[in-house]
Jmol script that loads the backbone (N, CA, C; Angstrom):
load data "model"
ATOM      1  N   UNK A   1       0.937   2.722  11.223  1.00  0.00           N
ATOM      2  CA  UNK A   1       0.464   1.528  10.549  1.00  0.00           C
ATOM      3  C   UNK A   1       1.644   0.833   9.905  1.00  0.00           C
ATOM      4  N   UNK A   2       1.292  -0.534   9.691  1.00  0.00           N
ATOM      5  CA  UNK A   2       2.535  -1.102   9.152  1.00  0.00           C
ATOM      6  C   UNK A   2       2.208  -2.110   8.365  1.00  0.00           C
ATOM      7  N   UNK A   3       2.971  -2.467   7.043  1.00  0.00           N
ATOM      8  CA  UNK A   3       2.090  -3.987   6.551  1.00  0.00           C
ATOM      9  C   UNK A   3       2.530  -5.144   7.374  1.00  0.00           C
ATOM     10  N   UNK A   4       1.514  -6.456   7.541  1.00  0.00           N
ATOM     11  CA  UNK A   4       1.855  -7.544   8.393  1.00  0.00           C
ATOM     12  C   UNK A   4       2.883  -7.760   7.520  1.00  0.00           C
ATOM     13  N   UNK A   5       3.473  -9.143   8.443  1.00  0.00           N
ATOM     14  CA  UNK A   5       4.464 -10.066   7.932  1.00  0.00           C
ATOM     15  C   UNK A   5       3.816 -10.811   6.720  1.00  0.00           C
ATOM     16  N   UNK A   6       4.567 -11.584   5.980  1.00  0.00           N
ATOM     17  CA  UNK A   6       4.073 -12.336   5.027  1.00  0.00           C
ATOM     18  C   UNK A   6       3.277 -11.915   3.950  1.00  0.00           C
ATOM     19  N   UNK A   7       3.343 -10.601   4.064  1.00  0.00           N
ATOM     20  CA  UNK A   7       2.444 -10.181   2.676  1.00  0.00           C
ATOM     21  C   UNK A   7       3.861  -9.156   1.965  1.00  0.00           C
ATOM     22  N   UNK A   8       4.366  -9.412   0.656  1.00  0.00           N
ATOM     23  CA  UNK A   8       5.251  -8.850  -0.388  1.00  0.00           C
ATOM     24  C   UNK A   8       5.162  -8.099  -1.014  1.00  0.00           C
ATOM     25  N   UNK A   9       5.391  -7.201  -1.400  1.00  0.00           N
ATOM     26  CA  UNK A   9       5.028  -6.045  -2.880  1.00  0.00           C
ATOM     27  C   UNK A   9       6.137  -6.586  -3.485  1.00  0.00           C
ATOM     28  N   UNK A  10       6.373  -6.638  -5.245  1.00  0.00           N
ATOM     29  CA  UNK A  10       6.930  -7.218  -6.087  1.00  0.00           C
ATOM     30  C   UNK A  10       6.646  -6.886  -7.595  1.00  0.00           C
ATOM     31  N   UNK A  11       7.068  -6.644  -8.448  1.00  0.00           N
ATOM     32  CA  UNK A  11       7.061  -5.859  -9.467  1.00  0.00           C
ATOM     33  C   UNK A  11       7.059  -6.858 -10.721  1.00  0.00           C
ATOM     34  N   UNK A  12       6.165  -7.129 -11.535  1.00  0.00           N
ATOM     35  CA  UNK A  12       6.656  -7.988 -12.605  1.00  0.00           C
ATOM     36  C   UNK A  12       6.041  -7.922 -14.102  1.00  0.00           C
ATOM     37  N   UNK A  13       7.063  -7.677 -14.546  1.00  0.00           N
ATOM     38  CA  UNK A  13       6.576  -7.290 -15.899  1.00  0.00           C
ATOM     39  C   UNK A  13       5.948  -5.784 -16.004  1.00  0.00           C
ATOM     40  N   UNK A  14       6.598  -4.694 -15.070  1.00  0.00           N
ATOM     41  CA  UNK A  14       6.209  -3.394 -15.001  1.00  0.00           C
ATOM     42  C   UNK A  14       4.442  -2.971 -13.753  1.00  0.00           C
ATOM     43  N   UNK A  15       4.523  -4.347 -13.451  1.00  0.00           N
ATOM     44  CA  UNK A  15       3.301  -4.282 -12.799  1.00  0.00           C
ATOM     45  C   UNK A  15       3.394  -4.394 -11.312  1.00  0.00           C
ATOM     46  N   UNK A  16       2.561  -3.975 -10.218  1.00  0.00           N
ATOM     47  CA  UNK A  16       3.165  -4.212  -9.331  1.00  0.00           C
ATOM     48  C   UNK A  16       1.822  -4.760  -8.691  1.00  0.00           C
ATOM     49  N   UNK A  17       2.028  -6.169  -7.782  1.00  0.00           N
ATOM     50  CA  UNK A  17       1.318  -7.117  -7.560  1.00  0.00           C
ATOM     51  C   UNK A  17       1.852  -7.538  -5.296  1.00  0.00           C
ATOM     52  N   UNK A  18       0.721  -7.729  -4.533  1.00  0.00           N
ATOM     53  CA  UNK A  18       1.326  -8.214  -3.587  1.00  0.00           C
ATOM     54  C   UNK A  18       0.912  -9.701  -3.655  1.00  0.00           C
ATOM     55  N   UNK A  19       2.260 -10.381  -2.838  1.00  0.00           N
ATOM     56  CA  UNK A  19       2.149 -11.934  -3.067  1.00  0.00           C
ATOM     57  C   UNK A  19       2.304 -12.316  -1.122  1.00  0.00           C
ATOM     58  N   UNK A  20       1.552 -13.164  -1.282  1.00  0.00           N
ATOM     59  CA  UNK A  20       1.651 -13.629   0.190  1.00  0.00           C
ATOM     60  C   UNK A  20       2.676 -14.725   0.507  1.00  0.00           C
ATOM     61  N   UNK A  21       3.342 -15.062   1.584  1.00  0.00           N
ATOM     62  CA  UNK A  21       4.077 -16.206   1.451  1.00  0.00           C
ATOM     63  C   UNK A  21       4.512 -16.732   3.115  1.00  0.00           C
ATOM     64  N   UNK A  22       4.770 -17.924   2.956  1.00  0.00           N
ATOM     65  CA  UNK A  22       4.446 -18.861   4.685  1.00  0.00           C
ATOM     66  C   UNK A  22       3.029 -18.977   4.908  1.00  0.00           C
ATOM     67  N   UNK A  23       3.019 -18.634   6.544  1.00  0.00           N
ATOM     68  CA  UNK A  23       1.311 -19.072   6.520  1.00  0.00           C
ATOM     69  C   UNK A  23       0.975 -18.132   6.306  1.00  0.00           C
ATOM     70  N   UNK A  24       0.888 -17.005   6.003  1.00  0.00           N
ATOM     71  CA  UNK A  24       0.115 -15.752   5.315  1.00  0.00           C
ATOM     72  C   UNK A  24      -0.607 -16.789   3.903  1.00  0.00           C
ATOM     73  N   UNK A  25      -0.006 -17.443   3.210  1.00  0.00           N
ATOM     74  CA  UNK A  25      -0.574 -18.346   1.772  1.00  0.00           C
ATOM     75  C   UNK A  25      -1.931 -19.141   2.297  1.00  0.00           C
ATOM     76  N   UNK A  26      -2.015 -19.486   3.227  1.00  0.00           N
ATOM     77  CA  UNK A  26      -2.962 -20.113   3.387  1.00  0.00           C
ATOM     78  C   UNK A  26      -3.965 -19.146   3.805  1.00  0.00           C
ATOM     79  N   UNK A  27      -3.840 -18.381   4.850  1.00  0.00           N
ATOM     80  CA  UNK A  27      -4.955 -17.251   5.202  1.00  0.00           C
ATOM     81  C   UNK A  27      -5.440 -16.586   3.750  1.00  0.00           C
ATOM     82  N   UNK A  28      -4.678 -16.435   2.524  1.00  0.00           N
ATOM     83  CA  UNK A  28      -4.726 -15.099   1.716  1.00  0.00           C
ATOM     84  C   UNK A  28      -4.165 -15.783   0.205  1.00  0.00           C
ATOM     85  N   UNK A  29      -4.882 -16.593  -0.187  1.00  0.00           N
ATOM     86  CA  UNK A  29      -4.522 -16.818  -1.548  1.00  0.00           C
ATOM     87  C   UNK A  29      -4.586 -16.539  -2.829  1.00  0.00           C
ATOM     88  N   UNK A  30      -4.627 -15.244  -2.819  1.00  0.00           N
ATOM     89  CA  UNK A  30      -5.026 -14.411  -3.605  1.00  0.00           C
ATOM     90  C   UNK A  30      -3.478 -13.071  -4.123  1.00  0.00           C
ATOM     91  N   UNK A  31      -3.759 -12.485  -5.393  1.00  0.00           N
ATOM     92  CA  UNK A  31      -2.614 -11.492  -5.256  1.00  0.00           C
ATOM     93  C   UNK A  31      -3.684  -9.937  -5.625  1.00  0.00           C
ATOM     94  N   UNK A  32      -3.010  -8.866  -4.813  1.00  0.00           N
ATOM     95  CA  UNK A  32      -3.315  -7.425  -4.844  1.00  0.00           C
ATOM     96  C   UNK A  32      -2.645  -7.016  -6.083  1.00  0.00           C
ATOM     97  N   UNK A  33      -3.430  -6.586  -7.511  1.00  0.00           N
ATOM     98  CA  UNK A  33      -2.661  -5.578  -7.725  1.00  0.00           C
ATOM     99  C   UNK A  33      -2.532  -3.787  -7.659  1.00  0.00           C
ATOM    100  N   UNK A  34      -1.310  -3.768  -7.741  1.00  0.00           N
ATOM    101  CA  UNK A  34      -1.454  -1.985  -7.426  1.00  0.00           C
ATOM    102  C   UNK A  34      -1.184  -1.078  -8.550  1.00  0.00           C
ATOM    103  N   UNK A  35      -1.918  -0.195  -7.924  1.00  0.00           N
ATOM    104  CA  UNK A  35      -0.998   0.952  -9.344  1.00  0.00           C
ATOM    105  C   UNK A  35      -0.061   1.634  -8.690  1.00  0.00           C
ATOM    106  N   UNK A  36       1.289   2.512  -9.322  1.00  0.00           N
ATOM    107  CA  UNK A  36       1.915   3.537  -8.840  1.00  0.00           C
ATOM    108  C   UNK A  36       2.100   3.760  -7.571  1.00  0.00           C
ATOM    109  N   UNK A  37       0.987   4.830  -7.629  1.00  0.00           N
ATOM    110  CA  UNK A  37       0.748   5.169  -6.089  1.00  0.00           C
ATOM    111  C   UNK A  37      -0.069   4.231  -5.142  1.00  0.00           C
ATOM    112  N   UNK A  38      -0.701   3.134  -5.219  1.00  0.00           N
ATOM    113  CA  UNK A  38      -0.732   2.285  -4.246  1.00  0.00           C
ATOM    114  C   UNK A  38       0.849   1.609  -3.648  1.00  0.00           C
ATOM    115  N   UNK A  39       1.393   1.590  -4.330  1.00  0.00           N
ATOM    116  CA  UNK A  39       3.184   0.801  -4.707  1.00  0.00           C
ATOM    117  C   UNK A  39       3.664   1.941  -3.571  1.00  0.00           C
ATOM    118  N   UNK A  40       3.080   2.908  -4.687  1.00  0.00           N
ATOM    119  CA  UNK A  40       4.667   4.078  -3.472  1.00  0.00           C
ATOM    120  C   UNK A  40       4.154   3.821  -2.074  1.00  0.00           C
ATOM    121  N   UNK A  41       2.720   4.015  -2.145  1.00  0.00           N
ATOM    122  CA  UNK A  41       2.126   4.094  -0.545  1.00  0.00           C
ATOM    123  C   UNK A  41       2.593   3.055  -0.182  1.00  0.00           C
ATOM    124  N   UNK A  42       2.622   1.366  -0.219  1.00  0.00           N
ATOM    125  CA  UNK A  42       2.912   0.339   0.726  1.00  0.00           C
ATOM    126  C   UNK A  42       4.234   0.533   0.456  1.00  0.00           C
ATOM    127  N   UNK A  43       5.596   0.891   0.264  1.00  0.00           N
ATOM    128  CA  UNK A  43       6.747   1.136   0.580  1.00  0.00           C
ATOM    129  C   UNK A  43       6.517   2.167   1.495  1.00  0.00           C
ATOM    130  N   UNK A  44       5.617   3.042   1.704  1.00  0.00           N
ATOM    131  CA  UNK A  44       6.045   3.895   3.156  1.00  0.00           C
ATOM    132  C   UNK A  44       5.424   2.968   4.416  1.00  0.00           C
ATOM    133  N   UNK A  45       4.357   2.728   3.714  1.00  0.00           N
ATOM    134  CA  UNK A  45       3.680   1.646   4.967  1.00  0.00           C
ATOM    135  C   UNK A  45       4.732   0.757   5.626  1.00  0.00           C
ATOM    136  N   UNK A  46       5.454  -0.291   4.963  1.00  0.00           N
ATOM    137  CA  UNK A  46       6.473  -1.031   5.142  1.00  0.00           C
ATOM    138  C   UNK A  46       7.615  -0.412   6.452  1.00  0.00           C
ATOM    139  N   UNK A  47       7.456   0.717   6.585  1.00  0.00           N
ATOM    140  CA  UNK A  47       8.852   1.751   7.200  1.00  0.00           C
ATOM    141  C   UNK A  47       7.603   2.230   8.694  1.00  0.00           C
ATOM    142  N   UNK A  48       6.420   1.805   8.598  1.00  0.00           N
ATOM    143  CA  UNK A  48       5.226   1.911   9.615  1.00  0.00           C
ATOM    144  C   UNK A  48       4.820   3.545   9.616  1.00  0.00           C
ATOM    145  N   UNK A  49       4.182   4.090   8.175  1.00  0.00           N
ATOM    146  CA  UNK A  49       4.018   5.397   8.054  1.00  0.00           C
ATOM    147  C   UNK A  49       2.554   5.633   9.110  1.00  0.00           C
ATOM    148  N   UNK A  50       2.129   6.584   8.984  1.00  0.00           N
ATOM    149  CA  UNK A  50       0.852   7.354   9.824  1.00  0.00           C
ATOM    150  C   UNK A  50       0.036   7.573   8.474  1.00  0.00           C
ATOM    151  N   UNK A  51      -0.848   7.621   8.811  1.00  0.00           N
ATOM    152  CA  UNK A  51      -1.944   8.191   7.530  1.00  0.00           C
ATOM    153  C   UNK A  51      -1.571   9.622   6.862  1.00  0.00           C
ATOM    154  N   UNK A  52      -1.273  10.749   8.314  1.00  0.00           N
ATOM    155  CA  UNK A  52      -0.546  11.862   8.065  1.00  0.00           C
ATOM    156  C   UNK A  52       0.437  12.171   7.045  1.00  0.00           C
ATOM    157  N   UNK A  53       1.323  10.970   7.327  1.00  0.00           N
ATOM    158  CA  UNK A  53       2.820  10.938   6.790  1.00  0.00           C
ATOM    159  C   UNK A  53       2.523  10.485   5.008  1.00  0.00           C
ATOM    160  N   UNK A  54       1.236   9.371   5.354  1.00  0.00           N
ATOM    161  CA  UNK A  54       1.408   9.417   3.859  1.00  0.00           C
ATOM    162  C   UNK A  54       1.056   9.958   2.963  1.00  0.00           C
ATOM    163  N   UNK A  55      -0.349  10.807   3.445  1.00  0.00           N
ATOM    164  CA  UNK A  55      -0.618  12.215   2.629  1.00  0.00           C
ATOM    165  C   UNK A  55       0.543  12.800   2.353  1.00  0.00           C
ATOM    166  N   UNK A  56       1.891  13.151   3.455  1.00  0.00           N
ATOM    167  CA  UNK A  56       2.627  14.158   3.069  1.00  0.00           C
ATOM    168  C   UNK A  56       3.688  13.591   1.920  1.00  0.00           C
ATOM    169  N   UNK A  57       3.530  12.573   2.510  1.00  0.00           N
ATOM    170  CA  UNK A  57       4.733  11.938   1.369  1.00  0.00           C
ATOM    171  C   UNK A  57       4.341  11.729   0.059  1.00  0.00           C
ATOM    172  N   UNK A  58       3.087  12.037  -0.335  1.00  0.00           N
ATOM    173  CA  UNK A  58       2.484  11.726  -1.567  1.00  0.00           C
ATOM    174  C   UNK A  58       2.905  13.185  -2.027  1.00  0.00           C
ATOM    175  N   UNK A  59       2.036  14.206  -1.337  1.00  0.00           N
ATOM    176  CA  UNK A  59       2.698  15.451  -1.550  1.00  0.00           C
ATOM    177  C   UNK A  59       3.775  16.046  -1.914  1.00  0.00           C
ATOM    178  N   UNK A  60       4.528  15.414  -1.632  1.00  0.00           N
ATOM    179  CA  UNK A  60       6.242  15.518  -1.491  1.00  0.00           C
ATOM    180  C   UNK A  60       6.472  14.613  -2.748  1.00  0.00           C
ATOM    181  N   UNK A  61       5.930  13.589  -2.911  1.00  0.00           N
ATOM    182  CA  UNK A  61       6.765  12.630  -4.433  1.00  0.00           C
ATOM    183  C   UNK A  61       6.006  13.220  -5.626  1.00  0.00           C
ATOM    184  N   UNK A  62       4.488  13.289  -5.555  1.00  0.00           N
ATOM    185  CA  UNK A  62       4.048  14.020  -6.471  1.00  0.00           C
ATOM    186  C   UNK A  62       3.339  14.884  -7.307  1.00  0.00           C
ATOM    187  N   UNK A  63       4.078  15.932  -8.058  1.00  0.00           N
ATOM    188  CA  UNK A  63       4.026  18.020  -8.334  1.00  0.00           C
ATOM    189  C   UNK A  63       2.573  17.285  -8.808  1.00  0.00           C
ATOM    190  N   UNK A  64       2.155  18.691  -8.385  1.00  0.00           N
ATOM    191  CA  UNK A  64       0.960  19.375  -8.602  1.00  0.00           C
ATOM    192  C   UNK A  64      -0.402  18.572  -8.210  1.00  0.00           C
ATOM    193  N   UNK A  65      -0.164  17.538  -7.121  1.00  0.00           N
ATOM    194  CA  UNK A  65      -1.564  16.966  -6.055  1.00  0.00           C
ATOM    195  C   UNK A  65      -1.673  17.858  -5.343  1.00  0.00           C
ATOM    196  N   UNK A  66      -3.016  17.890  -5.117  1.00  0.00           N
ATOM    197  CA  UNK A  66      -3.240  18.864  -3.475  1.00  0.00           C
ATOM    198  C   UNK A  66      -3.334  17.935  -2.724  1.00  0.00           C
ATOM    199  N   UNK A  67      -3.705  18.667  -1.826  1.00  0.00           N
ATOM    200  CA  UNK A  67      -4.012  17.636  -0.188  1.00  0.00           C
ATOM    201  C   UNK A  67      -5.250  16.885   0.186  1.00  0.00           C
ATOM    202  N   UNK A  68      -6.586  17.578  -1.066  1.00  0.00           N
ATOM    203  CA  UNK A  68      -7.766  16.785  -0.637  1.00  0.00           C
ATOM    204  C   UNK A  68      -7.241  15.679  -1.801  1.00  0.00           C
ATOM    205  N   UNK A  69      -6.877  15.336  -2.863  1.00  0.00           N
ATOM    206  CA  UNK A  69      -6.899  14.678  -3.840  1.00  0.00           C
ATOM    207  C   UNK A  69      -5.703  13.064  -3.487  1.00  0.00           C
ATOM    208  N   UNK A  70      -4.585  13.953  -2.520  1.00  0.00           N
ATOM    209  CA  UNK A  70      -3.665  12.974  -2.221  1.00  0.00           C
ATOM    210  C   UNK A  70      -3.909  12.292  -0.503  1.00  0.00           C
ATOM    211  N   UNK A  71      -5.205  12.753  -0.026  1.00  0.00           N
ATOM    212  CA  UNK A  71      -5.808  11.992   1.667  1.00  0.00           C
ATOM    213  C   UNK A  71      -6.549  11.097   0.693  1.00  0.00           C
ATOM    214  N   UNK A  72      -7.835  11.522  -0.251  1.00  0.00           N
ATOM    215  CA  UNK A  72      -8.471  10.539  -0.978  1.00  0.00           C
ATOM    216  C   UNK A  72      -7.556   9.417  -1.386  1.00  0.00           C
ATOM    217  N   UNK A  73      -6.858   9.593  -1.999  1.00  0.00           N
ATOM    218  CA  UNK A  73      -5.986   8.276  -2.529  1.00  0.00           C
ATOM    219  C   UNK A  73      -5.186   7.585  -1.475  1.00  0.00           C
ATOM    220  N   UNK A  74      -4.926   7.916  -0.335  1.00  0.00           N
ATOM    221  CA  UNK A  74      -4.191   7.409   1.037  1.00  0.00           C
ATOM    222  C   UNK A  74      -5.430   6.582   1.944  1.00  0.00           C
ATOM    223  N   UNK A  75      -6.640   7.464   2.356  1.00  0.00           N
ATOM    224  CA  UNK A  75      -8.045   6.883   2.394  1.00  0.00           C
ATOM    225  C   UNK A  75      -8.683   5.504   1.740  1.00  0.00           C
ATOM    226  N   UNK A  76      -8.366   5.807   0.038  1.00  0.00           N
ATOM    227  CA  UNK A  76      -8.899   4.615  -0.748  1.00  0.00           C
ATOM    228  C   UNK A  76      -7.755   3.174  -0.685  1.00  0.00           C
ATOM    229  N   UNK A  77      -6.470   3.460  -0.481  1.00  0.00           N
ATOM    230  CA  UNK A  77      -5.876   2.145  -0.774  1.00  0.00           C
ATOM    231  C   UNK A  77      -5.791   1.725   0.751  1.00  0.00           C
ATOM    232  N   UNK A  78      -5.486   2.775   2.519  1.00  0.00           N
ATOM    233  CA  UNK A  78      -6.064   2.084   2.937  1.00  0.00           C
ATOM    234  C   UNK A  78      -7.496   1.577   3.366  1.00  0.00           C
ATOM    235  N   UNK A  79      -8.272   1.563   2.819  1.00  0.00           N
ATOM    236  CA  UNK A  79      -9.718   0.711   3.035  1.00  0.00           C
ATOM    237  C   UNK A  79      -9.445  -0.722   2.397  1.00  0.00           C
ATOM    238  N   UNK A  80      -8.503  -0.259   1.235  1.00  0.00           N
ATOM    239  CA  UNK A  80      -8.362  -1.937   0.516  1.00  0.00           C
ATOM    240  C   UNK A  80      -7.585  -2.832   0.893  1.00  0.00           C
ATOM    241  N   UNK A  81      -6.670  -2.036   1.710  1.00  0.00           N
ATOM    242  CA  UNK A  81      -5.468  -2.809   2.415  1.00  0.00           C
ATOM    243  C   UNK A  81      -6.182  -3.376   3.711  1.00  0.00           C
ATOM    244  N   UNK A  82      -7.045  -2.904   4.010  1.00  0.00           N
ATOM    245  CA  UNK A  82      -7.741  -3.075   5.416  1.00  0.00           C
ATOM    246  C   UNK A  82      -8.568  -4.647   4.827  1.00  0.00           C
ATOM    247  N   UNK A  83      -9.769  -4.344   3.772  1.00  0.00           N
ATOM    248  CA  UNK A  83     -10.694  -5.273   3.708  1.00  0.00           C
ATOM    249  C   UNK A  83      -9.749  -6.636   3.606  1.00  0.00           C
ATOM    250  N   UNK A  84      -8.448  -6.526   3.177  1.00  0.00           N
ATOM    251  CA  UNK A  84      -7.692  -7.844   2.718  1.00  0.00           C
ATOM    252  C   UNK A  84      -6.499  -8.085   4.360  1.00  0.00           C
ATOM    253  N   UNK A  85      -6.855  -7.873   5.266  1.00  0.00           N
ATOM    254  CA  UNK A  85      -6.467  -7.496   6.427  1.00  0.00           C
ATOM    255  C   UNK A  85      -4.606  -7.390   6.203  1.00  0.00           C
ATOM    256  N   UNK A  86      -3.924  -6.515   5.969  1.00  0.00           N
ATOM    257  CA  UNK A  86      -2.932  -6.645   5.129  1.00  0.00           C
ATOM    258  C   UNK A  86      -1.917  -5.784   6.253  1.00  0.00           C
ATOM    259  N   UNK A  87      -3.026  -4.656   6.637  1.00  0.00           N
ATOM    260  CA  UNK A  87      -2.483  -3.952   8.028  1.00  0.00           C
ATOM    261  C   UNK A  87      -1.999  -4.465   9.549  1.00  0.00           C
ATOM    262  N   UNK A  88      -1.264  -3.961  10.001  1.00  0.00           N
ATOM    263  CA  UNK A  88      -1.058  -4.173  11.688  1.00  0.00           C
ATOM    264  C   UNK A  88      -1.981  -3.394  12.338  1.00  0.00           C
TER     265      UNK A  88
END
end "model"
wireframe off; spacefill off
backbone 0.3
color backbone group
């Protein structure tokens, strides 16, 4: 999976927000915000992670998640990334 073109992750004021820009602005005028681990997840997305990969990589960035707790949270942000068609 990969995020489309024209959609940004961007950090402001400690917050982290996606901004659309070109014709992505017109399809999507709206901004995502994320927490943390939505953030970390679309920086792996960005690099075209697997669902797999990002369970593991959650695993791997952070002590003491298990594996049902860190698919749930890979599961939940992408469904949200999906409803805002944000995916390839």
């Amino acid at each position: 999976m990969k995020i489309k073109s024209g959609f940004l992750l961007r950090e402001i004021a400690g917050s982290y927000v996606v901004v659309t820009v070109g014709s992505r602005a017109a399809e999507f005028n709206s901004m995502i915000t994320m927490n943390d681990t939505a953030a970390f997840l679309w920086k792996q997305l960005e690099q075209g992670a697997t669902e797999d990969e990002l369970v593991a990589a959650l695993l791997a960035h952070y002590d003491g998640v298990d594996e049902a707790a860190a698919r749930k949270d890979v599961e939940s942000v992408l469904a949200r990334l999906r409803q805002v068609n944000c995916l390839e």
